[in-house]
PDB file of the backbone (N, CA, C, O) and the ligand in Angstrom, with CONECT records:
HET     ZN  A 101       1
ATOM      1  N   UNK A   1     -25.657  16.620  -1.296  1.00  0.00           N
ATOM      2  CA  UNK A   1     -25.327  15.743  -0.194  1.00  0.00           C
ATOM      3  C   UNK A   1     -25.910  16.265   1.108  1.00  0.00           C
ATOM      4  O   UNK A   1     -25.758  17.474   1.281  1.00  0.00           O
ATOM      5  N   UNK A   2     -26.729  15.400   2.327  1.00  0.00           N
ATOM      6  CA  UNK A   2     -27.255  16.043   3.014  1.00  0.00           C
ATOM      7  C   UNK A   2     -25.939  16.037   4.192  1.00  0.00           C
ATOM      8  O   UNK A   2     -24.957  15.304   4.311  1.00  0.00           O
ATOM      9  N   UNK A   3     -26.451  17.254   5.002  1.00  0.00           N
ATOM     10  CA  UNK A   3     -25.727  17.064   6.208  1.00  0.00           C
ATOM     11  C   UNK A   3     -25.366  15.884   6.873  1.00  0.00           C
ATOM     12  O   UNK A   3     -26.041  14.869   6.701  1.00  0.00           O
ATOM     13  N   UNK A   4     -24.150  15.886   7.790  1.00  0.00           N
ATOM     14  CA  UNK A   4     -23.836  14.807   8.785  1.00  0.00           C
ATOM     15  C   UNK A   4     -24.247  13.338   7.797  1.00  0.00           C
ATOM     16  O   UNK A   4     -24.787  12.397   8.380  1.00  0.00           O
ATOM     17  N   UNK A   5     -23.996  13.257   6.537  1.00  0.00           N
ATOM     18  CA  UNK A   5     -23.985  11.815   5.759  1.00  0.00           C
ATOM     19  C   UNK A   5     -22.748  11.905   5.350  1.00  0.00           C
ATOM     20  O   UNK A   5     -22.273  12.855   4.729  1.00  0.00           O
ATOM     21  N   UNK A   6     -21.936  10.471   5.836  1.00  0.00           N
ATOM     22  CA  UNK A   6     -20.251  10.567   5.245  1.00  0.00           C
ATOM     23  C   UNK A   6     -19.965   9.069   5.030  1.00  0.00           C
ATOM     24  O   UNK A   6     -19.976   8.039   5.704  1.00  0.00           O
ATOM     25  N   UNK A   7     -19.719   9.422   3.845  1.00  0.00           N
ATOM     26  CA  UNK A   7     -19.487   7.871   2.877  1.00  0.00           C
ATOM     27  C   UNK A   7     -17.789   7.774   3.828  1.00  0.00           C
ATOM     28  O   UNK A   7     -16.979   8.644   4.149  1.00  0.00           O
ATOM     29  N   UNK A   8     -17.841   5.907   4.070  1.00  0.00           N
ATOM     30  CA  UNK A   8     -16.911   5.684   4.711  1.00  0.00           C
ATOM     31  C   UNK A   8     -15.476   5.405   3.462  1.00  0.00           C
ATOM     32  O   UNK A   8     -14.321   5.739   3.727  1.00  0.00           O
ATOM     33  N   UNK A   9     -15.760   4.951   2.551  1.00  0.00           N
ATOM     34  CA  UNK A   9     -14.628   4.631   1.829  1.00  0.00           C
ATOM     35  C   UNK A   9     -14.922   6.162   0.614  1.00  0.00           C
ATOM     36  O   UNK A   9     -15.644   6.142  -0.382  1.00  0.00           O
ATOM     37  N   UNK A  10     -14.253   7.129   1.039  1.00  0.00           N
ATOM     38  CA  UNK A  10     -14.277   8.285  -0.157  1.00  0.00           C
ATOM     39  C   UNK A  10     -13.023   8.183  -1.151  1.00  0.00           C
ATOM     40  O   UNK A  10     -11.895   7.864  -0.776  1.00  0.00           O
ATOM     41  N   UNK A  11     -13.296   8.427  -2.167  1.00  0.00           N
ATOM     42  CA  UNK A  11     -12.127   8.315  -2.848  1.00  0.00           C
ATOM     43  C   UNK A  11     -11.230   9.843  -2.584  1.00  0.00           C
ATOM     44  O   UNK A  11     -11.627  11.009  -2.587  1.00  0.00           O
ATOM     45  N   UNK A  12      -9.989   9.300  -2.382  1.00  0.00           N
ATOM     46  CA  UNK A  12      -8.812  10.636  -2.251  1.00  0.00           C
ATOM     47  C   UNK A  12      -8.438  11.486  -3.611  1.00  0.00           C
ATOM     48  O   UNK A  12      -8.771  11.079  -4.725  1.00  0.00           O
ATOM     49  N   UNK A  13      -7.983  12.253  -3.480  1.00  0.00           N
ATOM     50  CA  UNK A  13      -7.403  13.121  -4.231  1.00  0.00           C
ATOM     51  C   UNK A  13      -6.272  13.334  -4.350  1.00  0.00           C
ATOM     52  O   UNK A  13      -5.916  14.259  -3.620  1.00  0.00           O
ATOM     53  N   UNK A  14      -5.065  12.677  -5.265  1.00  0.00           N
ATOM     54  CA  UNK A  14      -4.125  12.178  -5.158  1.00  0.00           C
ATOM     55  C   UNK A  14      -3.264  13.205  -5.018  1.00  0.00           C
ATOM     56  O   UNK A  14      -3.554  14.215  -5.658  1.00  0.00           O
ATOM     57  N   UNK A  15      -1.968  13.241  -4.146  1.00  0.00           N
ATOM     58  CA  UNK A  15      -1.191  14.139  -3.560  1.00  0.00           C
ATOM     59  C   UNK A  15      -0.153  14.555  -4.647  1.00  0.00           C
ATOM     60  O   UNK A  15       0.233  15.712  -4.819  1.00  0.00           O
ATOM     61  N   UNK A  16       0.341  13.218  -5.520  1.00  0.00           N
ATOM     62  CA  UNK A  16       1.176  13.803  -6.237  1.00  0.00           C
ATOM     63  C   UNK A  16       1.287  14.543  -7.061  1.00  0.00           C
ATOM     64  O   UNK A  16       1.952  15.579  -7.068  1.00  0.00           O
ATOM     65  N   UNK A  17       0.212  13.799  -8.400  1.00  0.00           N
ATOM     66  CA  UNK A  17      -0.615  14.822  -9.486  1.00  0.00           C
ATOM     67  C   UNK A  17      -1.073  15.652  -9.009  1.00  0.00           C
ATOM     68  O   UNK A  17      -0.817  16.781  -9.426  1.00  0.00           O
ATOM     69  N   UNK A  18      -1.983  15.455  -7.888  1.00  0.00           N
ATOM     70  CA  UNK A  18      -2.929  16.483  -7.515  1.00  0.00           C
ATOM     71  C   UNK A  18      -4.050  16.987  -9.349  1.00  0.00           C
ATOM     72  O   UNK A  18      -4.357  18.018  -9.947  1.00  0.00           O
ATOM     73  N   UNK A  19      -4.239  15.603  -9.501  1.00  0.00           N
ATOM     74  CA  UNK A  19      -5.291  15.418 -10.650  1.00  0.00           C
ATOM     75  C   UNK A  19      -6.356  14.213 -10.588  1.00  0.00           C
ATOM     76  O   UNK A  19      -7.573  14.062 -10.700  1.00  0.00           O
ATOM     77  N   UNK A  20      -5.252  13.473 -10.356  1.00  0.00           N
ATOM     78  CA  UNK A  20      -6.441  12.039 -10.494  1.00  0.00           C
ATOM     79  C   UNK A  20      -6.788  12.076  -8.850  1.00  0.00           C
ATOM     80  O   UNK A  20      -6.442  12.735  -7.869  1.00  0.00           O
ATOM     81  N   UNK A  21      -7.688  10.956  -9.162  1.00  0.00           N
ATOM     82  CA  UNK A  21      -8.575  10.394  -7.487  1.00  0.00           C
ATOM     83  C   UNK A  21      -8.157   9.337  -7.350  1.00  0.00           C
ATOM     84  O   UNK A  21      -7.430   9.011  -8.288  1.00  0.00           O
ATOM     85  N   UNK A  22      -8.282   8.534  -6.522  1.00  0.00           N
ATOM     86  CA  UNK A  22      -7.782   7.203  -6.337  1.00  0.00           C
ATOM     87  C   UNK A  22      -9.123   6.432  -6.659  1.00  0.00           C
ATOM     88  O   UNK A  22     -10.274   6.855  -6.758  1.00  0.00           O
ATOM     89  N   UNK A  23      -8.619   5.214  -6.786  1.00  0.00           N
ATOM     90  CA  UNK A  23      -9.716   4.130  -6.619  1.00  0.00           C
ATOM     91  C   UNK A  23      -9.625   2.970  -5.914  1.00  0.00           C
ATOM     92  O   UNK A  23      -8.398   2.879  -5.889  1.00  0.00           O
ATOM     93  N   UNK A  24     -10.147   1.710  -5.133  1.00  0.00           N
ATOM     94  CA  UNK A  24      -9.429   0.610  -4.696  1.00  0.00           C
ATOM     95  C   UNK A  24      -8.655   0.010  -5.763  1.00  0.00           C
ATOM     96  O   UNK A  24      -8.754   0.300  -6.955  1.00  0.00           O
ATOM     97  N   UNK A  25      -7.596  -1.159  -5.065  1.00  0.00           N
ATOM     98  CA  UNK A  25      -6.910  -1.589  -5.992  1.00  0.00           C
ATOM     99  C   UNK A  25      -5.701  -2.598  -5.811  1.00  0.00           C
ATOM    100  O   UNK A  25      -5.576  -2.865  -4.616  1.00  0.00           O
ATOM    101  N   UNK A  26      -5.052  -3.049  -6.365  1.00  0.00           N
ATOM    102  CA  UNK A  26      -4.068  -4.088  -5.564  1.00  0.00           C
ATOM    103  C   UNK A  26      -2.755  -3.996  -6.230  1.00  0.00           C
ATOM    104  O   UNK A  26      -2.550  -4.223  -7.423  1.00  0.00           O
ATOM    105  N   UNK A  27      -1.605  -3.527  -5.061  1.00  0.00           N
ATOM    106  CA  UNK A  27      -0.490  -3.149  -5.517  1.00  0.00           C
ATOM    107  C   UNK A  27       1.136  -3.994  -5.626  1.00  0.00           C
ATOM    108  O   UNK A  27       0.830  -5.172  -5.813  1.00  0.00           O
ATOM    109  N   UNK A  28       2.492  -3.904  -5.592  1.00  0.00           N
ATOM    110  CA  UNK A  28       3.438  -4.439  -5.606  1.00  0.00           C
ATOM    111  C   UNK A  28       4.070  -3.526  -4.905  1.00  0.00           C
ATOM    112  O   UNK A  28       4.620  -2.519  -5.351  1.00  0.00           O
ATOM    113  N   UNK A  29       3.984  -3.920  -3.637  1.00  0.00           N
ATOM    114  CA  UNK A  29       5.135  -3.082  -2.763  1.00  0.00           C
ATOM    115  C   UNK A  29       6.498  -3.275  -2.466  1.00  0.00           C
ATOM    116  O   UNK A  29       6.594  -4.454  -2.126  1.00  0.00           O
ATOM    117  N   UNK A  30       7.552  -2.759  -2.420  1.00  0.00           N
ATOM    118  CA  UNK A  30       9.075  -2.790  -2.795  1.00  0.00           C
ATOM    119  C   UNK A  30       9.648  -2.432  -1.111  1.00  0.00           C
ATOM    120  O   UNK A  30       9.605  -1.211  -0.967  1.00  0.00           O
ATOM    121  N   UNK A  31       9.888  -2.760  -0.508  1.00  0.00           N
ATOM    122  CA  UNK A  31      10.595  -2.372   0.748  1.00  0.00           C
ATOM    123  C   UNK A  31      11.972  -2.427   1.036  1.00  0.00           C
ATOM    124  O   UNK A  31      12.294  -3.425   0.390  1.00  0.00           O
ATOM    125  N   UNK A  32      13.114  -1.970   1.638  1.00  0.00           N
ATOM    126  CA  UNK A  32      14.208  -2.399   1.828  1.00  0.00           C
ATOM    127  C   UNK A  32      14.182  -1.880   3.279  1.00  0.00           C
ATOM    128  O   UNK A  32      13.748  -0.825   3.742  1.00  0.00           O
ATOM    129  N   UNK A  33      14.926  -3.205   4.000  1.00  0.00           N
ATOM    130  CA  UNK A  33      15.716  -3.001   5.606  1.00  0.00           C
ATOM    131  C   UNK A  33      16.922  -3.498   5.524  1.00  0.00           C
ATOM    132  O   UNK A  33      17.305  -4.635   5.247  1.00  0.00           O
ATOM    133  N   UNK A  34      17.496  -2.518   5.797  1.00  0.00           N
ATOM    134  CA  UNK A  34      19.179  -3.197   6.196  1.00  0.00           C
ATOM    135  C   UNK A  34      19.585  -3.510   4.673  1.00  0.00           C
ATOM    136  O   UNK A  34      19.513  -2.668   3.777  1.00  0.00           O
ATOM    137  N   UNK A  35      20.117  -5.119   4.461  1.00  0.00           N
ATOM    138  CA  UNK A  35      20.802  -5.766   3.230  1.00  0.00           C
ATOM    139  C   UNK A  35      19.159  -6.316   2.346  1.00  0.00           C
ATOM    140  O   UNK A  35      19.000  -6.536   1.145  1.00  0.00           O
ATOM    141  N   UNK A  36      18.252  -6.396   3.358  1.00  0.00           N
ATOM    142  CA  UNK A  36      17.279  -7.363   2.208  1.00  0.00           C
ATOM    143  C   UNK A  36      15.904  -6.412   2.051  1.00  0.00           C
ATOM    144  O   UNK A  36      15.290  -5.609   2.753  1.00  0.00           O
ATOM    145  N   UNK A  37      15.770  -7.100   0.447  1.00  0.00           N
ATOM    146  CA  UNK A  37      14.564  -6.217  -0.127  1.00  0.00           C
ATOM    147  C   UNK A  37      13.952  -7.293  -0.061  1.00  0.00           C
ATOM    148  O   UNK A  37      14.363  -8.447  -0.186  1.00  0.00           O
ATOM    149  N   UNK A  38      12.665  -6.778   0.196  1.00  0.00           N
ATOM    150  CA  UNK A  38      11.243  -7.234   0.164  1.00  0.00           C
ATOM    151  C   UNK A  38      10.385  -6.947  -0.639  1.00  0.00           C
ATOM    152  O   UNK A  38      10.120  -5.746  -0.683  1.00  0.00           O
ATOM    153  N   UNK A  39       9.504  -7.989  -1.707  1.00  0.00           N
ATOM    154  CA  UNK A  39       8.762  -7.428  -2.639  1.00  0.00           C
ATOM    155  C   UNK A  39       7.283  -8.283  -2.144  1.00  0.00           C
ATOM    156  O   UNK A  39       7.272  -9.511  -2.053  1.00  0.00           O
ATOM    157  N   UNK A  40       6.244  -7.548  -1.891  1.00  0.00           N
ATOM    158  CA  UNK A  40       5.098  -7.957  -1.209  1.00  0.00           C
ATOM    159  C   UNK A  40       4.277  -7.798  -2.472  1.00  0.00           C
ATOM    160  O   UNK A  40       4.848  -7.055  -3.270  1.00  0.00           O
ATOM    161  N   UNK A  41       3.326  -8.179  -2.824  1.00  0.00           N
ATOM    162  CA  UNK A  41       2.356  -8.796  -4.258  1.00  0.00           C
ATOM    163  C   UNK A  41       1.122  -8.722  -3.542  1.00  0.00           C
ATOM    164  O   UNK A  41       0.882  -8.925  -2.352  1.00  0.00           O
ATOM    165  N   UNK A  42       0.515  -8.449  -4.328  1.00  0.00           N
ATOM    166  CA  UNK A  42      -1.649  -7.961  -4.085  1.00  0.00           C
ATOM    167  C   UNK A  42      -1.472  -7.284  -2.522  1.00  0.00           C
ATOM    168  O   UNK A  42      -1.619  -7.986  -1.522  1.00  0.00           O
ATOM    169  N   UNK A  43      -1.171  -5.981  -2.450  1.00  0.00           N
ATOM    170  CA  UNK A  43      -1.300  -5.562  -1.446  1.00  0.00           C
ATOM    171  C   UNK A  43      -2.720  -4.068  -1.582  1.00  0.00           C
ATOM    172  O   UNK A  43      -2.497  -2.971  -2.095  1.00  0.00           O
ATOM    173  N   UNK A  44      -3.977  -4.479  -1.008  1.00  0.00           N
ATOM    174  CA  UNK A  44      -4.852  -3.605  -1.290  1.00  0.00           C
ATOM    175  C   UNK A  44      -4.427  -2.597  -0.998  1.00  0.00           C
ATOM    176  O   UNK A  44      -3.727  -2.548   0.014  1.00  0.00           O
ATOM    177  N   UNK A  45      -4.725  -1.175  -1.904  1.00  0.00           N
ATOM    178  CA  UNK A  45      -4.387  -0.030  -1.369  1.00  0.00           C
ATOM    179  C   UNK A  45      -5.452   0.681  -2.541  1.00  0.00           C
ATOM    180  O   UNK A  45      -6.172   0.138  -3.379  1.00  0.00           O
ATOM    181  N   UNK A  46      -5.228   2.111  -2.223  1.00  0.00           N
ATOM    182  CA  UNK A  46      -6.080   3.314  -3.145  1.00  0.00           C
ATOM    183  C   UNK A  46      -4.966   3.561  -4.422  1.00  0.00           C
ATOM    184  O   UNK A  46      -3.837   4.003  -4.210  1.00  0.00           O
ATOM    185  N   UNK A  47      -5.499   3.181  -5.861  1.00  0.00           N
ATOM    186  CA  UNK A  47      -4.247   3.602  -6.363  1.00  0.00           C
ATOM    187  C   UNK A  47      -4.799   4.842  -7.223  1.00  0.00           C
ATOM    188  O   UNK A  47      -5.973   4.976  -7.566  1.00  0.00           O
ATOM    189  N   UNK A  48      -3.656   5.799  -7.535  1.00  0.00           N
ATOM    190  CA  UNK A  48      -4.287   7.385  -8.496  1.00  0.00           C
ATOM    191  C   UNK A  48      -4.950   6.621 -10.035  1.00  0.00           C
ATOM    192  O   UNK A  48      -4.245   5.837 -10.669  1.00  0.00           O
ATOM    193  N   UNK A  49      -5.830   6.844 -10.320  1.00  0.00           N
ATOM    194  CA  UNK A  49      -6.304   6.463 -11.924  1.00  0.00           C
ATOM    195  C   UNK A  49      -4.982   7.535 -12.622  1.00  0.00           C
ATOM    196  O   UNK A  49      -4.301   7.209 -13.594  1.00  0.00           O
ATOM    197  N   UNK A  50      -4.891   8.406 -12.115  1.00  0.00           N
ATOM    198  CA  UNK A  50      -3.931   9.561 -12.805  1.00  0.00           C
ATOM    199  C   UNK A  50      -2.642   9.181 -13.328  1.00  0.00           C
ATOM    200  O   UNK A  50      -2.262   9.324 -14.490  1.00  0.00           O
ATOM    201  N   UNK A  51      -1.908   8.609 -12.212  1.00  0.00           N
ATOM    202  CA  UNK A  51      -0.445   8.746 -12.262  1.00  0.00           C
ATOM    203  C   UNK A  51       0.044   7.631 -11.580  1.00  0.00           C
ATOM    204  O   UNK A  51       1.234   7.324 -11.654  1.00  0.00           O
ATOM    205  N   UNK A  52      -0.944   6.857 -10.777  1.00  0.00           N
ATOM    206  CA  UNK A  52      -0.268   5.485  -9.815  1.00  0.00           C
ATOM    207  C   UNK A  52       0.505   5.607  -8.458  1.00  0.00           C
ATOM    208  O   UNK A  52       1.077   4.872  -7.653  1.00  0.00           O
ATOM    209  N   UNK A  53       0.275   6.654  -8.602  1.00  0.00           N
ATOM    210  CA  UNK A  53       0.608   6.701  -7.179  1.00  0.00           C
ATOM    211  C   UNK A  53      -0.412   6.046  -6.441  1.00  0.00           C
ATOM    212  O   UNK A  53      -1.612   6.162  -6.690  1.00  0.00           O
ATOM    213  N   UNK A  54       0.411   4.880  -4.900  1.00  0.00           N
ATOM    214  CA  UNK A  54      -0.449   4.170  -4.040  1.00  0.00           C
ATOM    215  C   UNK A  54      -0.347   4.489  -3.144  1.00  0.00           C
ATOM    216  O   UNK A  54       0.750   4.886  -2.753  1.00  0.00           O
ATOM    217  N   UNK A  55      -1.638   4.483  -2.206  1.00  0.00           N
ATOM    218  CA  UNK A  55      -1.518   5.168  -0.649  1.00  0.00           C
ATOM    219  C   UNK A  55      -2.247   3.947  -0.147  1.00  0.00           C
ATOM    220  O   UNK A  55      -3.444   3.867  -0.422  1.00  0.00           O
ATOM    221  N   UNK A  56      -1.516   2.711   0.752  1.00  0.00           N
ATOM    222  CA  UNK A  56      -1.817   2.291   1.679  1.00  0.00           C
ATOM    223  C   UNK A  56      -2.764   3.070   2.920  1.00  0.00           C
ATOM    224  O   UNK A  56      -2.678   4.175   3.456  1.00  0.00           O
ATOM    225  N   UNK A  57      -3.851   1.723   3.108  1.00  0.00           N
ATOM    226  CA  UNK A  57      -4.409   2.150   4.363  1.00  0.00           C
ATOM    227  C   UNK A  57      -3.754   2.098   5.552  1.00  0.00           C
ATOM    228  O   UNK A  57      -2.699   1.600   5.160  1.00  0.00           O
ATOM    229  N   UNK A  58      -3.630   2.236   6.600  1.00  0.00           N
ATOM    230  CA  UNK A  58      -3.371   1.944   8.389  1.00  0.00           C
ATOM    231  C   UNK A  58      -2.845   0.373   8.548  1.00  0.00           C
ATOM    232  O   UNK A  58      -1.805  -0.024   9.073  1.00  0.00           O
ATOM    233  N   UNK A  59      -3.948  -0.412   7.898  1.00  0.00           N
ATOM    234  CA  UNK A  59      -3.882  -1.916   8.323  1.00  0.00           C
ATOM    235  C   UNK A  59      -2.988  -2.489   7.609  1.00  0.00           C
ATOM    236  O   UNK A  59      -2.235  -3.371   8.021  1.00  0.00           O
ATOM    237  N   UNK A  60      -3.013  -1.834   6.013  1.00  0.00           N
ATOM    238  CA  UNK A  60      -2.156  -2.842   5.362  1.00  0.00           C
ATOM    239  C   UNK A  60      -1.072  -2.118   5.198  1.00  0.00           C
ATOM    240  O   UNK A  60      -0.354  -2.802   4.469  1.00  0.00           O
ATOM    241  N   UNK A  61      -0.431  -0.956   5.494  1.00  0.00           N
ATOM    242  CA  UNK A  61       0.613  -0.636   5.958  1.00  0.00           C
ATOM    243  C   UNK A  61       1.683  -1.343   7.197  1.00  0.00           C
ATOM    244  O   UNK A  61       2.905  -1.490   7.179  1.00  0.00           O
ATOM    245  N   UNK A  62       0.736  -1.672   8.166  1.00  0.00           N
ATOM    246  CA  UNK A  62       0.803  -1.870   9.417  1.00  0.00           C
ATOM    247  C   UNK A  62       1.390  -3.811   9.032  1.00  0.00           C
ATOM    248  O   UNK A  62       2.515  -4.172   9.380  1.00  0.00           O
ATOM    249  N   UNK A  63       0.467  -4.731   8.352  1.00  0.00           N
ATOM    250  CA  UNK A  63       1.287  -5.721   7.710  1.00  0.00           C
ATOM    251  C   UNK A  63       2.157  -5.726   7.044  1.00  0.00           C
ATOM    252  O   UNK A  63       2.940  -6.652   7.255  1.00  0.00           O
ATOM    253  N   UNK A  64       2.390  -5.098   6.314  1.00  0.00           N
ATOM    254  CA  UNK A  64       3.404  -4.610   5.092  1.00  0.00           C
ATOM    255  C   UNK A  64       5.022  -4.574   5.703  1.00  0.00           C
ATOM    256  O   UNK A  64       6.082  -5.124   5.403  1.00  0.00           O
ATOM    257  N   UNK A  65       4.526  -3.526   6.810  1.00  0.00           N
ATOM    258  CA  UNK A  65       5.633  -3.367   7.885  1.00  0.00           C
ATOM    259  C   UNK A  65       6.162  -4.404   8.492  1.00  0.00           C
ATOM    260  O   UNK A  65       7.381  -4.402   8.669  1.00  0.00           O
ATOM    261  N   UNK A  66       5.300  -5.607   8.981  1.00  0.00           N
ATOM    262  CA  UNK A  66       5.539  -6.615   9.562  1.00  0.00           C
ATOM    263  C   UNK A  66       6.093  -7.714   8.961  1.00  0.00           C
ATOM    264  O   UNK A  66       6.929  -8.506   9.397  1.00  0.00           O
ATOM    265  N   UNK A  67       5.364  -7.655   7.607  1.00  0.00           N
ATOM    266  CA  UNK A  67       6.349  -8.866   6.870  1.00  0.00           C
ATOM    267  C   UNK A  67       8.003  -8.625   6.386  1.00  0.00           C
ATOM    268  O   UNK A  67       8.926  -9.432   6.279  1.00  0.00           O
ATOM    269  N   UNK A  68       7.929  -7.068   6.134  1.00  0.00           N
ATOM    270  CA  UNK A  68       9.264  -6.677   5.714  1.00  0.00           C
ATOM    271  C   UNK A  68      10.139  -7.203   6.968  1.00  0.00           C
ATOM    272  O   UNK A  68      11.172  -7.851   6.800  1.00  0.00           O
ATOM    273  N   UNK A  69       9.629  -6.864   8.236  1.00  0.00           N
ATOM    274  CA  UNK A  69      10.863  -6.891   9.692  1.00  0.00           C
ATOM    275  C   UNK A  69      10.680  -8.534   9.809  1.00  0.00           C
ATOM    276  O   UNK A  69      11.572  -9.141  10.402  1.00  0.00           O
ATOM    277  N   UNK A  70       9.812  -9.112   9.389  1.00  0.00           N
ATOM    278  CA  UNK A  70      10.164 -10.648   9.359  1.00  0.00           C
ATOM    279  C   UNK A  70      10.649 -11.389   8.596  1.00  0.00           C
ATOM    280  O   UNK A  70      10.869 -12.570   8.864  1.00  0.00           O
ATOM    281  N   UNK A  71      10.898 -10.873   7.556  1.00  0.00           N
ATOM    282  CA  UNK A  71      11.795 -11.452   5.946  1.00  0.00           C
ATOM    283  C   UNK A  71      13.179 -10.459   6.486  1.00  0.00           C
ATOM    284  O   UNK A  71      14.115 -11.186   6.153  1.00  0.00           O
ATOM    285  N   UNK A  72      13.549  -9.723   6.865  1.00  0.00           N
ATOM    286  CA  UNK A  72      14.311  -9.175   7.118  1.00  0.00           C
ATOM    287  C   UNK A  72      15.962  -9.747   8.510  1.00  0.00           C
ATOM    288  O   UNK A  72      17.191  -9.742   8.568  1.00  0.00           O
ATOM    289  N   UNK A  73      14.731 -10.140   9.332  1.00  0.00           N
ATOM    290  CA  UNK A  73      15.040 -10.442  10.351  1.00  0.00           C
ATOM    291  C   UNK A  73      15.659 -11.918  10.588  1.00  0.00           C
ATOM    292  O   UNK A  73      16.353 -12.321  11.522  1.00  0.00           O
ATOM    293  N   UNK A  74      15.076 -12.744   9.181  1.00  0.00           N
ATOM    294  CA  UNK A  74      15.773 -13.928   8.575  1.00  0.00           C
ATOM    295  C   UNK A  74      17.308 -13.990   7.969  1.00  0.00           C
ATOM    296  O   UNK A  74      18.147 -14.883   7.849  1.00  0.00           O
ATOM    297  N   UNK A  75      17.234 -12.303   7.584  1.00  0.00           N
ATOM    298  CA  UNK A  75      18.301 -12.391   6.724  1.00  0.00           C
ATOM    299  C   UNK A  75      18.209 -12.587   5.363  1.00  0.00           C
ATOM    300  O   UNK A  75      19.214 -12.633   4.653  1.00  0.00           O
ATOM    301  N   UNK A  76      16.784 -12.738   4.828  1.00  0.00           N
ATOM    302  CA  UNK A  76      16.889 -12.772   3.454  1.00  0.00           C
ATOM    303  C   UNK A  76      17.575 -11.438   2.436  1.00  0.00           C
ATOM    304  O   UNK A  76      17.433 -10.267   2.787  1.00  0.00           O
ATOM    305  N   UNK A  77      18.025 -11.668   1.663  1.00  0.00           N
ATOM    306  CA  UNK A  77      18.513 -10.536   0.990  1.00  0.00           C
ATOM    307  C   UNK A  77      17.251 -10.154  -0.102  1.00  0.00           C
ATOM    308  O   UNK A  77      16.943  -8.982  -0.319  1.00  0.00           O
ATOM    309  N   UNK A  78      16.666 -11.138  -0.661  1.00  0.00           N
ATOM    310  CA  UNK A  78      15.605 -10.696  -1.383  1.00  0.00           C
ATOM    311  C   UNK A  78      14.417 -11.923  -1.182  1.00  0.00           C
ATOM    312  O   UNK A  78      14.685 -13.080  -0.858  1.00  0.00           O
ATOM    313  N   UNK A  79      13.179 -11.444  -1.425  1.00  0.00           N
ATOM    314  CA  UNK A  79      11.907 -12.214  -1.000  1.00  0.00           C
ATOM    315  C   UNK A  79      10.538 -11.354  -1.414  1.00  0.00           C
ATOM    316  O   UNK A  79       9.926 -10.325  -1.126  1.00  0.00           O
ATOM    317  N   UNK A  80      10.504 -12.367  -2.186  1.00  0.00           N
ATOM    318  CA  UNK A  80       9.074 -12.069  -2.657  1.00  0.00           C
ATOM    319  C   UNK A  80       7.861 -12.684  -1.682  1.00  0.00           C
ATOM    320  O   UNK A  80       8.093 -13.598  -0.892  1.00  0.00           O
ATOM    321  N   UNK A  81       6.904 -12.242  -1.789  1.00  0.00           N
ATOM    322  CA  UNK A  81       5.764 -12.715  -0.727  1.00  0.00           C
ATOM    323  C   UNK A  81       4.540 -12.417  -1.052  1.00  0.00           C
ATOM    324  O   UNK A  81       4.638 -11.328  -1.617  1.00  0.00           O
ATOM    325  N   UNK A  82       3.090 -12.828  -1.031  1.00  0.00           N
ATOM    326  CA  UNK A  82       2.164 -12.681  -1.306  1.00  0.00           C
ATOM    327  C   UNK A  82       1.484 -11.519  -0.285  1.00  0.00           C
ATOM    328  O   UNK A  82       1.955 -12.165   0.651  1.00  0.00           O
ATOM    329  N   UNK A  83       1.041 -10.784   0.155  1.00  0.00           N
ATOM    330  CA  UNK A  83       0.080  -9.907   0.810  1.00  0.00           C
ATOM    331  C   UNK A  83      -0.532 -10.494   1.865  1.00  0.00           C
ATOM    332  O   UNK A  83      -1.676 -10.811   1.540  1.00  0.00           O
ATOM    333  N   UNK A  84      -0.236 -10.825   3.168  1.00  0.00           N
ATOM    334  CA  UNK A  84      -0.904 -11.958   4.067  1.00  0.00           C
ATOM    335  C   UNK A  84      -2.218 -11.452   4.878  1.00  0.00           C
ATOM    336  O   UNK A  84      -2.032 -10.853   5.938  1.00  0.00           O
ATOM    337  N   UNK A  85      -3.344 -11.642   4.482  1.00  0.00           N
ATOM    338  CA  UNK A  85      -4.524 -11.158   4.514  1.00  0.00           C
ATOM    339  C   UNK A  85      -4.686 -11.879   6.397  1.00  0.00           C
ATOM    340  O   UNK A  85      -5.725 -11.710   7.036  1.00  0.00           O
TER     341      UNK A  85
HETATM  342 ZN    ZN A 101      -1.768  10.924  -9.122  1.00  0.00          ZN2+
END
């Protein structure tokens, strides 16, 4: 690899195993606030080939967060939701 060349999407090295790497991928995220759970569907993230463990990026963390405090903030007790791109 030459100097100062840096691939922008590197694959990680997964924290839990600390075996597998991640790869892209699309996950089922589970949230709870307060009384209501939130289940969010195709949410891109890096998942371990190893063990499955998922590590959200910045952005789709950052939605993830937002839909939970807005299904939340309704009062739903449970809600499923698609990944809002
Ligand atoms: Zn792993």
């Amino acid at each position: 690899m030459g100097a100062g060349i840096q691939r922008k999407e590197e694959a990680m090295k997964c924290v839990i195993c600390k075996n597998g790497t991640t790869n892209p991928g699309r996950v089922t995220v589970t949230l709870q606030r307060g009384r209501s759970t939130i289940i969010i569907r195709e949410v891109p993230a890096e998942v371990c080939e190893n063990c499955g463990e998922y590590y959200l990026g910045e952005e789709a963390t950052a939605r993830v967060l937002a839909q939970a405090e807005a299904a939340a903030a309704k009062g739903t007790e449970l809600e499923m939701t698609p990944y809002a791109a």
